[in-house]
N, CA, C and O atoms as a CHARMM CRD file, in Angstrom:
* protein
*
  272
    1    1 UNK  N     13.14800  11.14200  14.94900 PROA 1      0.00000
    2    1 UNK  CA    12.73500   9.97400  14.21500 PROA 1      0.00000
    3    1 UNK  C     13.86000   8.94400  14.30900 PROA 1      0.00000
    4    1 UNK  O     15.04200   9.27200  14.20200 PROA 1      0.00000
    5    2 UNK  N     13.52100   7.89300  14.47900 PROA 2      0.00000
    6    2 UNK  CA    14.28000   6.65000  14.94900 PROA 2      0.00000
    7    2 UNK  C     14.04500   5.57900  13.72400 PROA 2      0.00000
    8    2 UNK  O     12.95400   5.04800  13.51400 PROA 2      0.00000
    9    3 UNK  N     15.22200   5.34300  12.95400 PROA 3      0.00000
   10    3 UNK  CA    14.78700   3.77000  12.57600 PROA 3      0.00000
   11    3 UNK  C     16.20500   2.48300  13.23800 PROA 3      0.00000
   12    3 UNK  O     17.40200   2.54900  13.51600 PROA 3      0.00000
   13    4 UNK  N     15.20900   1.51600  13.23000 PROA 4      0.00000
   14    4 UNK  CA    15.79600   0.60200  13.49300 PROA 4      0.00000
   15    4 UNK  C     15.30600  -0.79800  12.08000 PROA 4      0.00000
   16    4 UNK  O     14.28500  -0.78600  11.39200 PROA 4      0.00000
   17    5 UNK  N     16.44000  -1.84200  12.04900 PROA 5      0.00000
   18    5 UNK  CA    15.67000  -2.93900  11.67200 PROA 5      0.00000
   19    5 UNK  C     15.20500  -3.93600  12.18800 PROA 5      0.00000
   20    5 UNK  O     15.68000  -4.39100  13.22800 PROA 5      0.00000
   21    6 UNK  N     13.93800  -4.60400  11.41800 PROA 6      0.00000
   22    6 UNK  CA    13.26600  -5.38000  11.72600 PROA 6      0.00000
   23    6 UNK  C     13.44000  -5.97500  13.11300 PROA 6      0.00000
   24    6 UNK  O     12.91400  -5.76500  14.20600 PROA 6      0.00000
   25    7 UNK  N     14.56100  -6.95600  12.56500 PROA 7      0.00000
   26    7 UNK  CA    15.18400  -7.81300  13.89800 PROA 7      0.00000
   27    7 UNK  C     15.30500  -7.11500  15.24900 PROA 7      0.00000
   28    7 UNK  O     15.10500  -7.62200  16.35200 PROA 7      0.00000
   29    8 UNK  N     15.70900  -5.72600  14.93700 PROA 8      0.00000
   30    8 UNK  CA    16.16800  -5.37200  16.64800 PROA 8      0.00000
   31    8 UNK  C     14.76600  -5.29400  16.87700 PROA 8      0.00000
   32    8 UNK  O     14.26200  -6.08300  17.67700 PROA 8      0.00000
   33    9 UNK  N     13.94000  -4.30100  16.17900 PROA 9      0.00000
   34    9 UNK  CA    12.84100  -4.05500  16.67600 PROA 9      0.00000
   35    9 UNK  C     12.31800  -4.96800  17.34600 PROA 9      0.00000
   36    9 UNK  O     11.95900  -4.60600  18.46700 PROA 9      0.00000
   37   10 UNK  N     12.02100  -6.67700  16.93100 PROA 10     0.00000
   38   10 UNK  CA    11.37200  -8.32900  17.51600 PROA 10     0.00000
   39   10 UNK  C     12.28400  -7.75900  18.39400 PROA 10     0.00000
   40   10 UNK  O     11.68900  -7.03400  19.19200 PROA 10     0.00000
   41   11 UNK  N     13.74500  -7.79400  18.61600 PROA 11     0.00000
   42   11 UNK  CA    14.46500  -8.25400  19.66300 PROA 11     0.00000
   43   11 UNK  C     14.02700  -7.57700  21.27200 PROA 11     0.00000
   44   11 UNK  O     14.12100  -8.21700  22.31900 PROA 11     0.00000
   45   12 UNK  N     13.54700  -6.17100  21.16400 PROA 12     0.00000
   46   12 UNK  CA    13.35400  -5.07700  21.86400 PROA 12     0.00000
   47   12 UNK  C     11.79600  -5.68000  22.31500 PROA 12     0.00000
   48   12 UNK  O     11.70700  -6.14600  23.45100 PROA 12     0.00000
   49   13 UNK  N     10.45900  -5.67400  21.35600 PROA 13     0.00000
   50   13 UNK  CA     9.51300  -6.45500  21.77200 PROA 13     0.00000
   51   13 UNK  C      9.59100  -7.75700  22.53300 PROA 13     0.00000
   52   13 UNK  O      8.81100  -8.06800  23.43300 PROA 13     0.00000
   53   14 UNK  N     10.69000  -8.56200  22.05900 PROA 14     0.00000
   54   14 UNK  CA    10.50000  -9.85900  22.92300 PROA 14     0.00000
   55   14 UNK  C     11.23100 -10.02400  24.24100 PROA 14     0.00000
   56   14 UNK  O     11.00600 -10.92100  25.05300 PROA 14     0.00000
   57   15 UNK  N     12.06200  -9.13200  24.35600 PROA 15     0.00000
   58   15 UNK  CA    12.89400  -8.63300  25.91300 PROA 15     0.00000
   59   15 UNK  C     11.63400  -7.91200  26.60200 PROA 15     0.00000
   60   15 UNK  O     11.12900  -8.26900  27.66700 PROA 15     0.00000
   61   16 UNK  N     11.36300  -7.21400  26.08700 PROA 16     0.00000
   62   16 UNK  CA     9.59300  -6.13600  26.82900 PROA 16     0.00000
   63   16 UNK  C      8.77400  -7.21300  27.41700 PROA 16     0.00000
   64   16 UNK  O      8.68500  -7.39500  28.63100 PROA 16     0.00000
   65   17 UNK  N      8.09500  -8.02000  26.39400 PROA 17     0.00000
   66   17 UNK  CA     6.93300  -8.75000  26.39500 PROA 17     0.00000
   67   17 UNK  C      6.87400 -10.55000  26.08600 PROA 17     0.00000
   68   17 UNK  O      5.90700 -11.31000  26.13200 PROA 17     0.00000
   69   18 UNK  N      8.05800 -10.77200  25.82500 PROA 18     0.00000
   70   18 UNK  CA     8.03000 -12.38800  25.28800 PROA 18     0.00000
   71   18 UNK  C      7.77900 -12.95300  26.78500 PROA 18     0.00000
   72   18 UNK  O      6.76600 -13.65000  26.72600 PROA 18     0.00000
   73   19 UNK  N      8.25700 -12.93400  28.01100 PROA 19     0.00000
   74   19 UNK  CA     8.24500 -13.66700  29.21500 PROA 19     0.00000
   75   19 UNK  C      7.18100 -13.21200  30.47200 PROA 19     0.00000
   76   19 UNK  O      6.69800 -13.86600  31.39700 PROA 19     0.00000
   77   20 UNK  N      7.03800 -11.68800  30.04100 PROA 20     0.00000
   78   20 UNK  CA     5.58200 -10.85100  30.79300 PROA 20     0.00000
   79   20 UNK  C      4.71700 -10.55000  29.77600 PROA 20     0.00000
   80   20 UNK  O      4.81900 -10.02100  28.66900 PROA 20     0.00000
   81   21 UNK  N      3.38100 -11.27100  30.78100 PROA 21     0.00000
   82   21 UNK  CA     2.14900 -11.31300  29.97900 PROA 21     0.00000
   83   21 UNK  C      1.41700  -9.96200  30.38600 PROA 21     0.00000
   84   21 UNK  O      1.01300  -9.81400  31.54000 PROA 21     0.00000
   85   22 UNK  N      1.26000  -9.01800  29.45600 PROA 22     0.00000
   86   22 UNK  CA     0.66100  -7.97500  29.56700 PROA 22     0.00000
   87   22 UNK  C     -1.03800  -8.21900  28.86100 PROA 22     0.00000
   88   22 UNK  O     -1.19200  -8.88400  27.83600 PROA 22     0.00000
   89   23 UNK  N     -2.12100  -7.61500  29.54900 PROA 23     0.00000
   90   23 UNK  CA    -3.14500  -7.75600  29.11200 PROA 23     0.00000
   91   23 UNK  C     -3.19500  -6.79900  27.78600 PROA 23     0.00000
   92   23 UNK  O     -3.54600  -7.65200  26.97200 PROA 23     0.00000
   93   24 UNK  N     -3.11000  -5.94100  27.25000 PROA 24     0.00000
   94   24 UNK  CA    -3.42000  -5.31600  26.22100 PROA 24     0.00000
   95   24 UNK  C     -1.52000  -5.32000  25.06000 PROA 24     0.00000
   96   24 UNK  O     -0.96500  -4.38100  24.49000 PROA 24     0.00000
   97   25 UNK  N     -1.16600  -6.61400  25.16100 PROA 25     0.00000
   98   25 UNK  CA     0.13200  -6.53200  24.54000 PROA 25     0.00000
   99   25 UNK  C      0.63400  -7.98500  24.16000 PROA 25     0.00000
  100   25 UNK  O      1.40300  -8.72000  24.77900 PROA 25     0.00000
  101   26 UNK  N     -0.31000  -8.26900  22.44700 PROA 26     0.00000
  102   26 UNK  CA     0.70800  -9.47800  22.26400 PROA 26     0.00000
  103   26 UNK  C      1.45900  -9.74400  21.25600 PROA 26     0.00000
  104   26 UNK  O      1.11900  -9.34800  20.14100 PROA 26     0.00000
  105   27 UNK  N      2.92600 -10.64900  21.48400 PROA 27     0.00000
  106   27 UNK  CA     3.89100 -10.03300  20.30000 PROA 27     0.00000
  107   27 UNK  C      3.30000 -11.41000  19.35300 PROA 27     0.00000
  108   27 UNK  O      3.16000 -12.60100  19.63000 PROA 27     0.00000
  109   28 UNK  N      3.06600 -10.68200  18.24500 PROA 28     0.00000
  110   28 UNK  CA     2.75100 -11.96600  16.89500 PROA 28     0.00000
  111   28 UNK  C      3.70600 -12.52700  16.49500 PROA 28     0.00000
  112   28 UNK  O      4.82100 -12.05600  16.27200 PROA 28     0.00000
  113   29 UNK  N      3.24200 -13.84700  16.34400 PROA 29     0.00000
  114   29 UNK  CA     4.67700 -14.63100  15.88100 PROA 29     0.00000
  115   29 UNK  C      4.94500 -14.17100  14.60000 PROA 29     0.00000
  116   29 UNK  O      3.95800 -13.86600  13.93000 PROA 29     0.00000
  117   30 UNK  N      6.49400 -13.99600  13.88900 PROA 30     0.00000
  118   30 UNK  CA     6.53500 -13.55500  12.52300 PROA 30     0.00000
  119   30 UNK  C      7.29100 -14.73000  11.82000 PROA 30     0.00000
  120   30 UNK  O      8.18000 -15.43100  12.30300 PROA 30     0.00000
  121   31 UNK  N      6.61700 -14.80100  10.29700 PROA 31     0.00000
  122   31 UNK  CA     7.06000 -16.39400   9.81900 PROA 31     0.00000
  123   31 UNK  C      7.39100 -15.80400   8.44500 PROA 31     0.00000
  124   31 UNK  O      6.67500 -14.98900   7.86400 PROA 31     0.00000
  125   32 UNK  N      8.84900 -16.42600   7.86400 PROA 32     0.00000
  126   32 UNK  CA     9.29500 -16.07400   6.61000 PROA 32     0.00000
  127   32 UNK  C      8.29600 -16.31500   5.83700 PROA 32     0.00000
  128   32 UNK  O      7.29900 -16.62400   6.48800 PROA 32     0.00000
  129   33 UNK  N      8.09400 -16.30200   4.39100 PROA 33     0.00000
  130   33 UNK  CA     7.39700 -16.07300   3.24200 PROA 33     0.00000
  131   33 UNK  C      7.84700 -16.97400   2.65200 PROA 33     0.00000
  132   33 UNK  O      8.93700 -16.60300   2.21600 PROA 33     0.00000
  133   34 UNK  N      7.59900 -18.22100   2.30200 PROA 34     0.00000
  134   34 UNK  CA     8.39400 -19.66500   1.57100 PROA 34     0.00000
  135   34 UNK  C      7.82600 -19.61600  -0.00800 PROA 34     0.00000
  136   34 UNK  O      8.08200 -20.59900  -0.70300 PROA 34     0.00000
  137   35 UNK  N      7.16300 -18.65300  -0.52600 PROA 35     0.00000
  138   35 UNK  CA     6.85000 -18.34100  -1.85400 PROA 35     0.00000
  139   35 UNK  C      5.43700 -17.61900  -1.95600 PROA 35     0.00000
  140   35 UNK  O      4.96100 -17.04400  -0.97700 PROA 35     0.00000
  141   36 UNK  N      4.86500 -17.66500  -3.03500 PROA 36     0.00000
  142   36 UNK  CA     3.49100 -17.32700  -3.62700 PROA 36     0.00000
  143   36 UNK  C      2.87900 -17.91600  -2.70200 PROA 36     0.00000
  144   36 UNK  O      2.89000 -17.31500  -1.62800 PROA 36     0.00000
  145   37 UNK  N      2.24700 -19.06300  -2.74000 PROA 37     0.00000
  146   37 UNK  CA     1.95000 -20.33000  -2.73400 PROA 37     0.00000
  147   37 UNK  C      1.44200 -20.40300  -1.50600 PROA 37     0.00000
  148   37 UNK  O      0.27600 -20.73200  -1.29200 PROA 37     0.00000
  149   38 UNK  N      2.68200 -19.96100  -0.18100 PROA 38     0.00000
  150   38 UNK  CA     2.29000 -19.94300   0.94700 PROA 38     0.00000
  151   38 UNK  C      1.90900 -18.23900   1.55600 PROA 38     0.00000
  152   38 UNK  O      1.14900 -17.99100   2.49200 PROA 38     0.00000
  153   39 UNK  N      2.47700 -17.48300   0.93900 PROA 39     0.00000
  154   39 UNK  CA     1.57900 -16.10400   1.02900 PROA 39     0.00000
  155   39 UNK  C      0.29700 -16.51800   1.13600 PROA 39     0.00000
  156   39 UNK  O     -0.32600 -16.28000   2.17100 PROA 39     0.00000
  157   40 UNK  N     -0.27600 -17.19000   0.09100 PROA 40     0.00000
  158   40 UNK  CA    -1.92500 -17.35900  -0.17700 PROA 40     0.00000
  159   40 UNK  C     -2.85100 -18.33000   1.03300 PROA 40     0.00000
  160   40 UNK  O     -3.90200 -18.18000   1.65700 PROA 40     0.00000
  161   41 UNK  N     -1.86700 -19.29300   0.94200 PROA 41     0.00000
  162   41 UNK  CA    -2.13800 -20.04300   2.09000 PROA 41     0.00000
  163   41 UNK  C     -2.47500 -19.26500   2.99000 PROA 41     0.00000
  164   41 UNK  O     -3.65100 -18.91800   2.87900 PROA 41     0.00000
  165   42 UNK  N     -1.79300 -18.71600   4.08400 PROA 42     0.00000
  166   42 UNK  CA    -1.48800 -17.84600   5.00200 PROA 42     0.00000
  167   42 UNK  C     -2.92700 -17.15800   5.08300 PROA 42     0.00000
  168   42 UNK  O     -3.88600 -17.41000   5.81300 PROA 42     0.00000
  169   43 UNK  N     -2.74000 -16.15200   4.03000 PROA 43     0.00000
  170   43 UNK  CA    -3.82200 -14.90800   4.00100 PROA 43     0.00000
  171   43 UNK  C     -5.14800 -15.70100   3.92800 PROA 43     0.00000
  172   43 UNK  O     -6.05800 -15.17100   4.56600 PROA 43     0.00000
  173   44 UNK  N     -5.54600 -17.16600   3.11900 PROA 44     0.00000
  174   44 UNK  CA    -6.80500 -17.59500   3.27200 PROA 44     0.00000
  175   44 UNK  C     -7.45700 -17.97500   4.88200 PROA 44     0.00000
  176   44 UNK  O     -8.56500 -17.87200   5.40800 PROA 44     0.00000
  177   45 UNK  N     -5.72900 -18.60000   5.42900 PROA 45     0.00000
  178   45 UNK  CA    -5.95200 -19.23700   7.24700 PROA 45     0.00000
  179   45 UNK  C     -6.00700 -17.63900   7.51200 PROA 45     0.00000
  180   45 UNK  O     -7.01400 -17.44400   6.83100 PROA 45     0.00000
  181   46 UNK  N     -5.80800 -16.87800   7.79800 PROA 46     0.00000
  182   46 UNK  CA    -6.09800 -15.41200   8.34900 PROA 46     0.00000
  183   46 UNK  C     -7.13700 -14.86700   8.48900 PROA 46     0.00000
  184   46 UNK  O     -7.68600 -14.41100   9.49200 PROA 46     0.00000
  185   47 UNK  N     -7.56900 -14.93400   6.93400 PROA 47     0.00000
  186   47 UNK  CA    -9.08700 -14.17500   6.38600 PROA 47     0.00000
  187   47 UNK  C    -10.51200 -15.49500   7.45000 PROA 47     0.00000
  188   47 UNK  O    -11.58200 -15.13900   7.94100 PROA 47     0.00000
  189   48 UNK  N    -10.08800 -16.49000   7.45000 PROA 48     0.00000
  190   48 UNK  CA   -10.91800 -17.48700   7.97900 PROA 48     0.00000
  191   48 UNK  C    -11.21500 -16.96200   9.15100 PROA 48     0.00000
  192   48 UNK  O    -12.34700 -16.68000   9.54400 PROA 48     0.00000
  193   49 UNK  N    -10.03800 -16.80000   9.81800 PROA 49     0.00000
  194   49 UNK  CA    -9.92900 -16.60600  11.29900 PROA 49     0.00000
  195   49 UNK  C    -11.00600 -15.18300  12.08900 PROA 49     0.00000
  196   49 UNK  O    -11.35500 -14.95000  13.24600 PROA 49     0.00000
  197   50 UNK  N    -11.23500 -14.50800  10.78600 PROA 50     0.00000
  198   50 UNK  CA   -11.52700 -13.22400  11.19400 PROA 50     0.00000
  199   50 UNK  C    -10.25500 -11.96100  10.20600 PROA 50     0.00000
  200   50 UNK  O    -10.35600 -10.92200   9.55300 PROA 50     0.00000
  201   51 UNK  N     -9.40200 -12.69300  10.55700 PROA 51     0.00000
  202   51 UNK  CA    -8.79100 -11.09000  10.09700 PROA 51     0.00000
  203   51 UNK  C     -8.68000 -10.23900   8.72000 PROA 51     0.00000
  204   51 UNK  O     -9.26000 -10.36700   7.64200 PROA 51     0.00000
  205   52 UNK  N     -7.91900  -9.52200   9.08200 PROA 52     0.00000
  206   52 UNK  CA    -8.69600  -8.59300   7.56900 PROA 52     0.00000
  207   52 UNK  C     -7.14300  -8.83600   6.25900 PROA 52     0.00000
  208   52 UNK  O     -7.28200  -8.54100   5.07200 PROA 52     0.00000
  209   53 UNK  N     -5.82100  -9.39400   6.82700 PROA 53     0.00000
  210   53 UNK  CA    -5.09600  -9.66300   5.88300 PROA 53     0.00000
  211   53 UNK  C     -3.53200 -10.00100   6.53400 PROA 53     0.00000
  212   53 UNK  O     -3.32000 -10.36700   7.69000 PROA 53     0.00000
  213   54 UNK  N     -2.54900  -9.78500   5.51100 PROA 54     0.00000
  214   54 UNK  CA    -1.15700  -9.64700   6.15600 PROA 54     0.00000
  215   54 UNK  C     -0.67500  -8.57300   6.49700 PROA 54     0.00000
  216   54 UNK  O     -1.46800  -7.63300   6.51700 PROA 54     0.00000
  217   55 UNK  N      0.80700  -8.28400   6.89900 PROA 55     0.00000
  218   55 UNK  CA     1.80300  -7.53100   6.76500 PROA 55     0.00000
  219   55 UNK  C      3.30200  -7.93000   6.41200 PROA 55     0.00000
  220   55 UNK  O      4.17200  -8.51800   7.05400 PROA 55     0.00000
  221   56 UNK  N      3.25500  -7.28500   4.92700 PROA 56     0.00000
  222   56 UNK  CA     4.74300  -7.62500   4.74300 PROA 56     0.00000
  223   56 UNK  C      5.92600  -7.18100   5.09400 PROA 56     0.00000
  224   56 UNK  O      5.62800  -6.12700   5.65600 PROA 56     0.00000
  225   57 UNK  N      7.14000  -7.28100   5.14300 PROA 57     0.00000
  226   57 UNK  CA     8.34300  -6.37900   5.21100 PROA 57     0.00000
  227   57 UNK  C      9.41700  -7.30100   4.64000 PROA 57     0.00000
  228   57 UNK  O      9.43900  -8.52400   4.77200 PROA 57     0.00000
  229   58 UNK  N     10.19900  -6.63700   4.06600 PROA 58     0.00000
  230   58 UNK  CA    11.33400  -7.10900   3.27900 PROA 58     0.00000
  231   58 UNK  C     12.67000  -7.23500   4.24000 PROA 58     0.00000
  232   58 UNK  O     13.12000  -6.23500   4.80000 PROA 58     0.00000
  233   59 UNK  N     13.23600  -8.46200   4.38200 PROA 59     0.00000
  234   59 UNK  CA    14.27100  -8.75300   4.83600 PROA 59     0.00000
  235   59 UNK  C     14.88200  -7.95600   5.29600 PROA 59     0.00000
  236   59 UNK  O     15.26700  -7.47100   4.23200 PROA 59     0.00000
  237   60 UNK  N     15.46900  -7.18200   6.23900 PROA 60     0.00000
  238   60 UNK  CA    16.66600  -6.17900   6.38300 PROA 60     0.00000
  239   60 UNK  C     16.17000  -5.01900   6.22800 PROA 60     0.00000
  240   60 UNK  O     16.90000  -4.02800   6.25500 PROA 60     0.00000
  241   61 UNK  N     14.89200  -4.93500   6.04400 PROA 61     0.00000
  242   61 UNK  CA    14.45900  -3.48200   5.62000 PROA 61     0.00000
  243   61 UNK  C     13.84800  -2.33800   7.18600 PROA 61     0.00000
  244   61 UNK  O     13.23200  -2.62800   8.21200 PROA 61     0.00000
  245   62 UNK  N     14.30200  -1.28700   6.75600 PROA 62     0.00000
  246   62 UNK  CA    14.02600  -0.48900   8.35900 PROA 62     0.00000
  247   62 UNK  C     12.51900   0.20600   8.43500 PROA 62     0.00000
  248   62 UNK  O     11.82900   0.32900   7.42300 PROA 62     0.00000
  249   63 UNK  N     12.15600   0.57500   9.53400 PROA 63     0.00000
  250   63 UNK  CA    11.11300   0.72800   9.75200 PROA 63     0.00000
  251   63 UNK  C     11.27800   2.70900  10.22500 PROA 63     0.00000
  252   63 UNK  O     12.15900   3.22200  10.91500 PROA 63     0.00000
  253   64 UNK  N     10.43200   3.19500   9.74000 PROA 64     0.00000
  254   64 UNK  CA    10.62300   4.84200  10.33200 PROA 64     0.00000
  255   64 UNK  C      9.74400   4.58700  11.08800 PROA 64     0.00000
  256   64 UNK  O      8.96100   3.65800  10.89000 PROA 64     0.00000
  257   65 UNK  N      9.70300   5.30000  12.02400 PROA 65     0.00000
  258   65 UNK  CA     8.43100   5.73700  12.76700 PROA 65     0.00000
  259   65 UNK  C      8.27500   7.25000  13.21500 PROA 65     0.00000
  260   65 UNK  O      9.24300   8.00600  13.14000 PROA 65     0.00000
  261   66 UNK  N      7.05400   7.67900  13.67700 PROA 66     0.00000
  262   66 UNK  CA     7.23200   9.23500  14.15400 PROA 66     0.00000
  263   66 UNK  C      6.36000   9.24000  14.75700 PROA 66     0.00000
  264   66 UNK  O      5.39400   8.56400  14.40500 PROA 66     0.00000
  265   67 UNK  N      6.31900  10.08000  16.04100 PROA 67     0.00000
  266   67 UNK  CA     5.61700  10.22700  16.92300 PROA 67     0.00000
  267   67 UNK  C      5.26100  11.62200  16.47600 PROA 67     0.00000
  268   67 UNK  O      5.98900  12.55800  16.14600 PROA 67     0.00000
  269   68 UNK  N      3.64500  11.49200  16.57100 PROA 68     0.00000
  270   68 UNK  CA     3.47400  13.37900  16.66200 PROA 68     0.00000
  271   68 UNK  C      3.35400  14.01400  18.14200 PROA 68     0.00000
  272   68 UNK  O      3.24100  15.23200  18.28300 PROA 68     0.00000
């Protein structure tokens, strides 16, 4: 089990995939959280679009992952 944070993780995706366009691989842009206000914003332009919501993560915070 590997964690890394946030940042490296983008950093590792956008060295992979930011400059090669892979058909089944796209990196989402990720945009700070400027309050309530624009959380809501956000999630209403989302929900419009089709999608089903957000994903949050806290500043600096690491990610586990596990492969079975």
């Amino acid at each position: 089990m590997r964690t890394n944070p946030w940042y490296a993780r983008m950093a590792v995706l956008d060295n992979m995939f930011g400059q090669n366009q892979v058909d089944y691989v796209e990196v989402v842009e990720q945009v700070k959280c400027k309050g309530v206000n624009h959380l809501k914003e956000e999630l209403a332009r989302i929900e419009k679009l089709g999608g089903e919501g957000l994903m949050l993560r806290q500043p600096g915070s690491k990610y586990v992952g596990s492969f079975l």
